[in-house]
C-alpha positions, 0 to 999 in steps of 0.5 A: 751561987754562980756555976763555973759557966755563967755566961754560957748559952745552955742551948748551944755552948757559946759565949756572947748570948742566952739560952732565951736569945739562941738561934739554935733552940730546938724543941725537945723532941719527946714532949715537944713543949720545952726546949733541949738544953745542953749542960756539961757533967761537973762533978769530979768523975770520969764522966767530968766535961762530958756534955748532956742533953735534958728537957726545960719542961722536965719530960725527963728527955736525956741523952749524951751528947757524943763526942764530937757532936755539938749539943744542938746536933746531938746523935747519941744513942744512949737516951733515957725515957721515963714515962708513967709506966716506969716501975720503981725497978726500973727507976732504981737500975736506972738510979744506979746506972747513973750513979755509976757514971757520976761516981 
C-alpha cells in the first residue's frame, strides 16, 4: 500500500530525491546509530499534518517538530525517552499521553 506521500523525502520533506540520497540526513542525536527521519501524523485527529521526528535504528528517539520549524532543524521541546529502565507505569502514562494526541 502507497501512503499519501510517496515521493516525499523522510529526511527533509522535499520532492525530487530519498531519504538515502538526502544531503540533510542528520544522525540521531540519542543513540547516534540511525538517522532522524521526519513523518507527518495522518490519522484524522487534532494533531492530523503535524510533523514528528523518530529514530531509523528505533532507539525510540521522538520528538515534535515545532511549528515553523523544518524536520531537519527541529527544536522541540516535547522529547520522549524510553531507555531499559523505563517501568511498565510509565510506559502505560506515556501510551496514553499518546493516545490522547492521536485521538
Amino acid at each position: 500500500m502507497t501512503g499519501r506521500k510517496a515521493g516525499v523525502c523522510h529526511s527533509c520533506r522535499s520532492k525530487g530525491h530519498f531519504f538515502a540520497e538526502c544531503s540533510n540526513k542528520r544522525h540521531c542525536p540519542w543513540c547516534k546509530h540511525g538517522f532522524v527521519k521526519c513523518f507527518e501524523v495522518e490519522r484524522e485527529t487534532k494533531k492530523k499534518g503535524k510533523l514528528f521526528n523518530c529514530c531509523s535504528a528505533k532507539c525510540r528517539y521522538w520528538e515534535w517538530v515545532d511549528k515553523g520549524e523544518s524536520c531537519s532543524k527541529s527544536s522541540s521541546t516535547v522529547t520522549v525517552n524510553l531507555n531499559n529502565s523505563t517501568t511498565t507505569e510509565e510506559l502505560q502514562q506515556i501510551n496514553r499521553t499518546f493516545q490522547s494526541w492521536f485521538g
